[in-house]
N, C-alpha and C positions, 0 to 999 in steps of 0.2 A: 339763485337769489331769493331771499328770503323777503314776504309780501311784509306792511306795518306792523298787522296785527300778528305773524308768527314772531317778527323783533320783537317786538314789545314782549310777548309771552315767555320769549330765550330770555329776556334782561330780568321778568319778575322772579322767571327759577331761578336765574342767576343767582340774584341778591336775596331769596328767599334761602339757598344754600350758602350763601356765604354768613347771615346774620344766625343761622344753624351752624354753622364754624364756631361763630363767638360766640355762642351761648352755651354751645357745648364744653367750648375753655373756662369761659368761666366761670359754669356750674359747678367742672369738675375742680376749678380751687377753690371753691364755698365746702368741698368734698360730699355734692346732696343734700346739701341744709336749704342752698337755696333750689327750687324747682324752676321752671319756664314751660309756658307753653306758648307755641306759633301759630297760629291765624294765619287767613286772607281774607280780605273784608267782606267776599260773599258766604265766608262759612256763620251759618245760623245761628251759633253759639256766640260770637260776635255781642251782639246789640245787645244778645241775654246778658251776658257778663257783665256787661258795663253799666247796664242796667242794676243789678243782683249788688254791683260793687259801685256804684256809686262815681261813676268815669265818664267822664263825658264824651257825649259821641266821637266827637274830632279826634281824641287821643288816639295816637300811633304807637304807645306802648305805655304799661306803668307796672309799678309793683304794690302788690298787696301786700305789706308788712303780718298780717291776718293769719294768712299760710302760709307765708314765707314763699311766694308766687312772680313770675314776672311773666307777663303777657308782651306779646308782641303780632302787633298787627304786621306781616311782612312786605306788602303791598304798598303801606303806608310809610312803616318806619326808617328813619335815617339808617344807615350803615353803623351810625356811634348810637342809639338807643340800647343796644345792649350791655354797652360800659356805663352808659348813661345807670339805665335802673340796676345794673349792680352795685353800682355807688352808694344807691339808698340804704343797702343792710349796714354799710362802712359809716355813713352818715348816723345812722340810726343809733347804732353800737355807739359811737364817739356820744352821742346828746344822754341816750341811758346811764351810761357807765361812768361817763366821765363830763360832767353838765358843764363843769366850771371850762375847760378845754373846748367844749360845742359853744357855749356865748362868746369865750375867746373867739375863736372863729371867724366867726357869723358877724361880731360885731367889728372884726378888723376885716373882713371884706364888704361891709355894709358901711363903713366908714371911707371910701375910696370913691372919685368920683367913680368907676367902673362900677365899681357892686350896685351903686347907690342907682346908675344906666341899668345896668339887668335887672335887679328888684321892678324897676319900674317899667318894664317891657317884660317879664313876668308877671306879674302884675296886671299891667295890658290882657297879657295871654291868656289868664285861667277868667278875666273879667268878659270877654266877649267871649268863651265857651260856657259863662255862666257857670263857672264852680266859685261857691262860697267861699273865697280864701280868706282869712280874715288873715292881716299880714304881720299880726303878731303872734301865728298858730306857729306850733312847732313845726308843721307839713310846709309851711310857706318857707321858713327860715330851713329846713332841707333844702331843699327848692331851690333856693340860693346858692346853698352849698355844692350842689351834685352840679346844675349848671355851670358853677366858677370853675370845677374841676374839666369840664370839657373846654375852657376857655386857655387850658395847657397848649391845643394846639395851635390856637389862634396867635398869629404875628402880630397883633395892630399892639398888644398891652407890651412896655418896658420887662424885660426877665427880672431885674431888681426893684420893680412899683411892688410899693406894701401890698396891693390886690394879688399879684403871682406869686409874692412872697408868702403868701397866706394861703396863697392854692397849693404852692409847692408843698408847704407843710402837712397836709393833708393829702396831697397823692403820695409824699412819703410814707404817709401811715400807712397806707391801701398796699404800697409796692410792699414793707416788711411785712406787711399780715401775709400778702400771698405769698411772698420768698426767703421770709424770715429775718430775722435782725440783721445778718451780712450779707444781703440784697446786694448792696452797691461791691464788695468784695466778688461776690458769684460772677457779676455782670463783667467785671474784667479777666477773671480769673481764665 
């Protein structure tokens, strides 16, 4: 029988090798463009990083668009944080390249009451860890973005509300970048 503190320590390897699963996948579909590195909160580099990059302490993981980076605190972060910060180079790419398609977006998931709920509980978020978001920055309206996408596997939202309708549209983009334009033909094939 295993005492609290060796469970606890079996659950943090656990889920430190499993969030190493997924980042190792989904590094290798970025093909090395995007990097990752994994933390636990007592390593000393830590507090410097976040420090050095502008993060506030509480964050459980983010990306540096800078070096093309995503940190991950293991200890802390959810099991979905590293689909989460993969998202951002997907997001980022769409606002670069293609601006007219990113305020598409943004502005039909920000017109729902849903988006219009998470804007504002993001919002909350970054406002009591004290990051300056001002919420008409591009980094906020990401923000928005990469969140709606986690909100794929939440039940509470209708499959056909213009808000999932507008997520779908976008983890459509995500799935052809990773598996190419007959994605959905592969998957039954």
């Amino acid at each position: 029988e295993l005492t609290p503190q060796e469970k606890l320590e079996l659950e943090t390897k656990e889920k430190r090798q499993e969030l190493t699963s997924r980042l190792d996948m989904l590094s290798e579909k970025f093909k090395g463009r995007i990097k990752y590195k994994i933390f636990d909160t007592q390593d000393d580099n830590v507090l410097r990083l976040k420090d050095e990059q502008g993060v506030p302490e509480s964050a459980e993981a983010w990306y540096n668009p800078n070096n093309k980076t995503i940190y991950v605190i293991s200890d802390m972060a959810a099991l979905s944080a590293p689909f989460h910060e993969f998202a951002h180079p997907f997001v980022e790419e769409i606002r670069i390249n293609n601006p007219k398609l990113y305020d598409n977006l943004y502005n039909d998931i920000i017109d729902t009451k849903e988006g219009k709920s998470l804007a504002d509980k993001i919002a909350l978020k970054y406002t009591q860890a004290n990051v300056g978001f001002d919420i008409d920055s591009d980094a906020f309206k990401d923000e928005i973005i990469v969140f709606s996408l986690e909100k794929l596997t939440d039940n509470r939202y209708t499959p056909q509300s213009k808000f999932m309708r507008t997520v779908r549209r976008i983890w459509d983009s995500i799935l052809e970048f990773i598996f190419g334009k007959s994605f959905m033909n592969n998957i039954y094939a």
